[in-house]
FIDOMAR-332924 format. One record per residue (C-alpha): chain; z, x, y; residue number from 1. Coordinates in nm, 4 decimals. Example, Ala and Ser with C-alpha at 12.3 -4.5 7.8 and 13.67 -1.06 7.14 Angstrom:
2
REC   ch          z          x          y     i
REC    A     0.7800     1.2300    -0.4500     1
REC    A     0.7140     1.3670    -0.1060     2
end
This chain:
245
REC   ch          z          x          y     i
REC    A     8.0580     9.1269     4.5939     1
REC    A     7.9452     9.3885     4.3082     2
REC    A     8.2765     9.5160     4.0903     3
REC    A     8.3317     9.8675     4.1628     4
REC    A     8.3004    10.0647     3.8787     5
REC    A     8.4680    10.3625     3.7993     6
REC    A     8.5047    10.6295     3.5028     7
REC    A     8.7222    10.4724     3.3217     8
REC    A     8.7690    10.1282     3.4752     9
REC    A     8.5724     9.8838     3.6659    10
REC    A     8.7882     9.7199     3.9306    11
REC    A     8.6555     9.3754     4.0381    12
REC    A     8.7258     9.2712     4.4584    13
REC    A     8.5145     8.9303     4.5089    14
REC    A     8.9180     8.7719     4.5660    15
REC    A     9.0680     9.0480     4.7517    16
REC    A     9.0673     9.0864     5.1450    17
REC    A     9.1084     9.4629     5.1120    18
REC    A     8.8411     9.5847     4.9338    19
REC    A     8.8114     9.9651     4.7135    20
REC    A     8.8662    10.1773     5.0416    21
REC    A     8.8889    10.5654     5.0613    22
REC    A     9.2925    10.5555     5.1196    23
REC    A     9.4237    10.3522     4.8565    24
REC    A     9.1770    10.6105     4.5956    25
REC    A     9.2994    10.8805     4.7623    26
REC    A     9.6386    10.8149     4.7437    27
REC    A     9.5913    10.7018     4.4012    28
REC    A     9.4391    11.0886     4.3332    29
REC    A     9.6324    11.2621     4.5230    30
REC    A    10.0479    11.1597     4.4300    31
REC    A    10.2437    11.3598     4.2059    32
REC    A    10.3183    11.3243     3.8243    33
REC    A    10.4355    11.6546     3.7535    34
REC    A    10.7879    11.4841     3.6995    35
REC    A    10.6153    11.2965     3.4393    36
REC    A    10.6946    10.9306     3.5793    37
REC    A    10.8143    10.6860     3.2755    38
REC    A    10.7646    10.3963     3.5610    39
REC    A    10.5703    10.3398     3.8338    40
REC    A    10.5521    10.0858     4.1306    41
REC    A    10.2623     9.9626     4.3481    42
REC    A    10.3746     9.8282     4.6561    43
REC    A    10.1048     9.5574     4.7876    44
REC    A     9.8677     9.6246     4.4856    45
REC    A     9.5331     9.4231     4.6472    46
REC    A     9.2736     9.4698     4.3662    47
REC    A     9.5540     9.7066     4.1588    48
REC    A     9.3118    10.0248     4.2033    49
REC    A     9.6044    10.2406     4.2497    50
REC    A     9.8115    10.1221     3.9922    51
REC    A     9.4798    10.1188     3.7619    52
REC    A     9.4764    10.5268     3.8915    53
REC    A     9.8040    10.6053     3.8026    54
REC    A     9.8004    10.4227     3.4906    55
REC    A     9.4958    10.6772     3.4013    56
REC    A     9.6180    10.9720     3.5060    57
REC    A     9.9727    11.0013     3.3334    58
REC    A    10.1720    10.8681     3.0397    59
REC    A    10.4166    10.5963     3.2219    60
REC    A    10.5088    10.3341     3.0106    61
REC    A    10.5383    10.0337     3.2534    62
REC    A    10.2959    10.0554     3.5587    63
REC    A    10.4178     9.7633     3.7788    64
REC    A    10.2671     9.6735     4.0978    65
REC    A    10.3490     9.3332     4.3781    66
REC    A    10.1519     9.1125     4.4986    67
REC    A    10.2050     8.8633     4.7741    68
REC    A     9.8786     8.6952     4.8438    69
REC    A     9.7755     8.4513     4.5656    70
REC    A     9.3980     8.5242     4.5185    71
REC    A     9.4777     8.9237     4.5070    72
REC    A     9.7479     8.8838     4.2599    73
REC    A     9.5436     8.6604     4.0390    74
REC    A     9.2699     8.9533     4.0735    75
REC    A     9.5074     9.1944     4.0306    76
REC    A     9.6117     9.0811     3.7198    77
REC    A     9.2278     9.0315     3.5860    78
REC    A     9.1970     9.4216     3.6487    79
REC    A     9.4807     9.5011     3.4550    80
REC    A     9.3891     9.3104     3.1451    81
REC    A     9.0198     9.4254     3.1593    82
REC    A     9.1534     9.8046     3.1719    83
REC    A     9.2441    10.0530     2.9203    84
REC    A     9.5704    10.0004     3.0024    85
REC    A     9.6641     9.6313     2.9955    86
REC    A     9.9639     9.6932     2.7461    87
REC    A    10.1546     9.9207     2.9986    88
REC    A     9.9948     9.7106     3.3465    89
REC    A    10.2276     9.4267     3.4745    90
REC    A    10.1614     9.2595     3.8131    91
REC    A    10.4082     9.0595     4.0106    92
REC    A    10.3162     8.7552     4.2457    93
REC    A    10.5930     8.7931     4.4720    94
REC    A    10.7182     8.9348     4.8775    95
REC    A    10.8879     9.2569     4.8525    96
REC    A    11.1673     9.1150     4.9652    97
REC    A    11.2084     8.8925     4.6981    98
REC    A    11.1220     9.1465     4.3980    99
REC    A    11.3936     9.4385     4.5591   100
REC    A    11.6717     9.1090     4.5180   101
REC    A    11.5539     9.0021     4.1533   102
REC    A    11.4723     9.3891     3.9946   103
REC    A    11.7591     9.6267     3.9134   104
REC    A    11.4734     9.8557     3.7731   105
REC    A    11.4270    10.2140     3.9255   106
REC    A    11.1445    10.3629     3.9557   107
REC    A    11.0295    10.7165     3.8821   108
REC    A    10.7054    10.6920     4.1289   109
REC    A    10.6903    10.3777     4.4136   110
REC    A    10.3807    10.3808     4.5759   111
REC    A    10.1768    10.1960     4.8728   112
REC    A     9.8761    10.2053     5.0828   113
REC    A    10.0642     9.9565     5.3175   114
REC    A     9.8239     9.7171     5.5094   115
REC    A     9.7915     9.8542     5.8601   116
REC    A     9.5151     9.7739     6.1191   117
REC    A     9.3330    10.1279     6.1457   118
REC    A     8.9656    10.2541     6.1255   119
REC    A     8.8623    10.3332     5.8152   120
REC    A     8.7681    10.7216     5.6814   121
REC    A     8.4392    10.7294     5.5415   122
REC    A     8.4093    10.6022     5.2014   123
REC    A     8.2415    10.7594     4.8975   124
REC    A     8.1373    10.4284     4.7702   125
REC    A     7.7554    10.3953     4.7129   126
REC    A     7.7441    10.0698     4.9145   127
REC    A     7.7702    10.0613     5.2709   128
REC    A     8.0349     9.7929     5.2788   129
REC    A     8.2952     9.9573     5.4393   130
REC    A     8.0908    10.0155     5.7720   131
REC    A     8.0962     9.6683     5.8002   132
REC    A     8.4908     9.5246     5.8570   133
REC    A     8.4750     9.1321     5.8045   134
REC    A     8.6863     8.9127     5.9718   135
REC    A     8.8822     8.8479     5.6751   136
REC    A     8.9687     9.2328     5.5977   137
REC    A     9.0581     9.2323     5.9904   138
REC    A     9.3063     8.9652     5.9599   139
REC    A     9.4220     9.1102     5.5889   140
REC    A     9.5127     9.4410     5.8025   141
REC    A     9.6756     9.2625     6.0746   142
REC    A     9.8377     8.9835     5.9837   143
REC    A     9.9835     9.1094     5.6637   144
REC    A    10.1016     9.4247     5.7594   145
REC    A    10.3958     9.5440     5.5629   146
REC    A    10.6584     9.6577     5.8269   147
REC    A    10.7327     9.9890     5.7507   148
REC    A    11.1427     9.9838     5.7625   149
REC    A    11.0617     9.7090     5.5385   150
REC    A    10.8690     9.9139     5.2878   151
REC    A    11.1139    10.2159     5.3817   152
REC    A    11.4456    10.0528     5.2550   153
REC    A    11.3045     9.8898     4.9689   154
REC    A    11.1598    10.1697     4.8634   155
REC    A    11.4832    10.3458     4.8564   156
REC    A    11.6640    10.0827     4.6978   157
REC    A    11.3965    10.0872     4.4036   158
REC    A    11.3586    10.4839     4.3620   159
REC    A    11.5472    10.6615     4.0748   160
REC    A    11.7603    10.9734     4.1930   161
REC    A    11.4627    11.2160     4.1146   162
REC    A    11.1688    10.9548     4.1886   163
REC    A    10.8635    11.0417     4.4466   164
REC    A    10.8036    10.7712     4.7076   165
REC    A    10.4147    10.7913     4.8307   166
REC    A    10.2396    10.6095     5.1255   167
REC    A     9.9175    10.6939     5.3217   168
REC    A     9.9590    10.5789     5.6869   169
REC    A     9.7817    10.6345     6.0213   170
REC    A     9.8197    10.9892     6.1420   171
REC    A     9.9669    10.8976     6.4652   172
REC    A    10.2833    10.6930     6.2431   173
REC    A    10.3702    10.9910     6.0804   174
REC    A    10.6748    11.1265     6.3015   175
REC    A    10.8190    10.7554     6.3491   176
REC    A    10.7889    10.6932     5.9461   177
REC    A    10.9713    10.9907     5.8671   178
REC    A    11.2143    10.9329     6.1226   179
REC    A    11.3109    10.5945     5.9751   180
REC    A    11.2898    10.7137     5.6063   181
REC    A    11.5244    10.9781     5.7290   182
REC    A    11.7814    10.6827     5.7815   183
REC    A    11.7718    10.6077     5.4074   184
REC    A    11.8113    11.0051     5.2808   185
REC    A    11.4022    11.0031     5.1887   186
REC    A    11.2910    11.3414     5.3216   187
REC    A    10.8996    11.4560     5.3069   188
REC    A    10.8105    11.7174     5.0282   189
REC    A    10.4808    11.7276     5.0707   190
REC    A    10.2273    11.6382     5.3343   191
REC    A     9.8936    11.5746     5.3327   192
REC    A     9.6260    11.4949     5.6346   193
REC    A     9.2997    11.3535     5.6280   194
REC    A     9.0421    11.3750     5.8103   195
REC    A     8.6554    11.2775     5.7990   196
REC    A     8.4498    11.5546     5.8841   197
REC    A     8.5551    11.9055     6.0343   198
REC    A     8.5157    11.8208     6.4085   199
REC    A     8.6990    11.4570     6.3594   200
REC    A     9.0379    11.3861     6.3938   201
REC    A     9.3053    11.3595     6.1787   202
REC    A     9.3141    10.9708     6.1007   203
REC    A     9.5617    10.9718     5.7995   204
REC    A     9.8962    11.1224     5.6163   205
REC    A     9.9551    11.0800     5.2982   206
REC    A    10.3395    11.1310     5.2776   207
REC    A    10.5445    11.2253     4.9628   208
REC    A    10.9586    11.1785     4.9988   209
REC    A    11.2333    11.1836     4.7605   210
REC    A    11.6069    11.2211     4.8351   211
REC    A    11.6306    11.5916     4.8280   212
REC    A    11.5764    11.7688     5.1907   213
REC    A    11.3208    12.0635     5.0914   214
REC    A    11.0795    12.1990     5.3623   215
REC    A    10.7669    12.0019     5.3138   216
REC    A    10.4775    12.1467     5.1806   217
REC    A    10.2118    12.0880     5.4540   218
REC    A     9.8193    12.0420     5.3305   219
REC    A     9.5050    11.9445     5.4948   220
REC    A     9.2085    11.7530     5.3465   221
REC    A     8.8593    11.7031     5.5232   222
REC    A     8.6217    11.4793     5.3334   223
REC    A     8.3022    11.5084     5.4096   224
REC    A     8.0568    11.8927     5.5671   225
REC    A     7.8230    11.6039     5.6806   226
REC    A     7.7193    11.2022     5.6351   227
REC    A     7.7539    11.1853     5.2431   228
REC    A     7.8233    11.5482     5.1829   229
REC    A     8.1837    11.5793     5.0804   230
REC    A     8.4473    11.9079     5.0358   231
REC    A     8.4531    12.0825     4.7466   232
REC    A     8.8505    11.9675     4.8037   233
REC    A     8.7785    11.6307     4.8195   234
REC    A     8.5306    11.6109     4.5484   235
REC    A     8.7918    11.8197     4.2922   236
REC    A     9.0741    11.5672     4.3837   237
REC    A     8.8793    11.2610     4.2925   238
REC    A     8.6238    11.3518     4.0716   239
REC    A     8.8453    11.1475     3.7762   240
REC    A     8.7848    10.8520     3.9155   241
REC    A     8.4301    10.8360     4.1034   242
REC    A     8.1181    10.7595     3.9121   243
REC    A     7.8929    10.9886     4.1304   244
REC    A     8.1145    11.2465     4.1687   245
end
């Protein structure tokens, strides 16, 4: 497996289940920073591409991430060090469970591209691996899917009173997750759904909540006119990151 290189980082994925996918980059792209985060938290960091994003994009001094499965933590952490960013990069080997009883840090941004078994959208990477789901992705989607009331309440015990909360989730979860995150005074401000090409359906949300109730902002993202062909959008909003873009 080839390390996927981007502009300003290479990320390497030979250890990882989850490999670079089109959600977890364009979550990474797409999340807010305007409140200009001092920390940030990656919630099931595989390879640590978002937390390598975020660390690129703003000024956050501590850029923490978790990491439950051994082999993807211990790649995680390669990533970091090998970055620009290494000083302000931490990864922990840990369940979410455990790191919400052991942290009393809040954080400004928490962010996750939770595991979920799901098609995926069509990636922009120059390889044609994603076409091809192995049987260990499969079972990294499956069997280690983060339940979301799980990821919900932790989230909400970990957010500071003006932090953003982020997640990209199947289109067809998005009522029930913002139901439950309702439960826990996390409202949506802004909204975002994917989908692959004009005629397809939407397949993702990429949901942004913090504890004030506004009226979401609603948005719409189609990646690609054609096979290979992307938006003008969806070429602006990633353009940072991706070598051919």
């Amino acid at each position: 497996m080839k390390p996927f290189k981007f502009k300003q980082f290479t990320v390497e994925q030979d250890r990882c289940a989850m490999k670079i996918g089109t959600d977890g980059v364009l979550l990474g792209a797409w999340v807010s920073i305007k409140n200009n985060p001092f920390s940030i938290l990656d919630i099931g960091a595989g390879t640590g591409i978002i937390a390598l994003q975020l660390a690129q994009r703003s000024n956050a001094e501590m850029v923490d991430a978790i990491e439950i499965d051994e082999n993807a933590y211990e790649q995680c952490v390669d990533n970091f060090e090998n970055s620009p960013w290494g000083d302000r990069l931490f990864c922990y080997h840990a369940s979410l469970e455990e790191f919400v009883e052991e942290i009393e840090e809040k954080y400004d941004i928490i962010i996750s591209n939770p595991p979920f078994y799901s098609p995926p959208l069509p990636s922009a990477s120059p390889t044609k691996g994603e076409k091809i789901i192995s049987t260990s992705r499969e079972l990294a989607r499956f069997n280690d899917a983060l339940p979301f009331d799980e990821l919900i309440e932790s989230a909400s015990q970990l957010l500071s009173d003006e932090g953003i909360f982020a997640v990209i989730i199947p289109r067809k979860e998005e009522e029930n997750f913002i139901a439950m995150a309702s439960e826990v005074n996390l409202f949506p401000n802004r909204i975002c759904r994917v989908r692959g090409t004009e005629t397809s359906e939407e397949k993702r949300s990429m949901l942004e909540f913090s504890f004030e109730k506004i009226s979401p902002k609603i948005e719409n993202l189609t990646i690609e006119t054609s096979r290979h062909i992307y938006t003008e959008e969806y070429q602006n909003l990633v353009q940072d990151f991706y070598l051919k873009m």
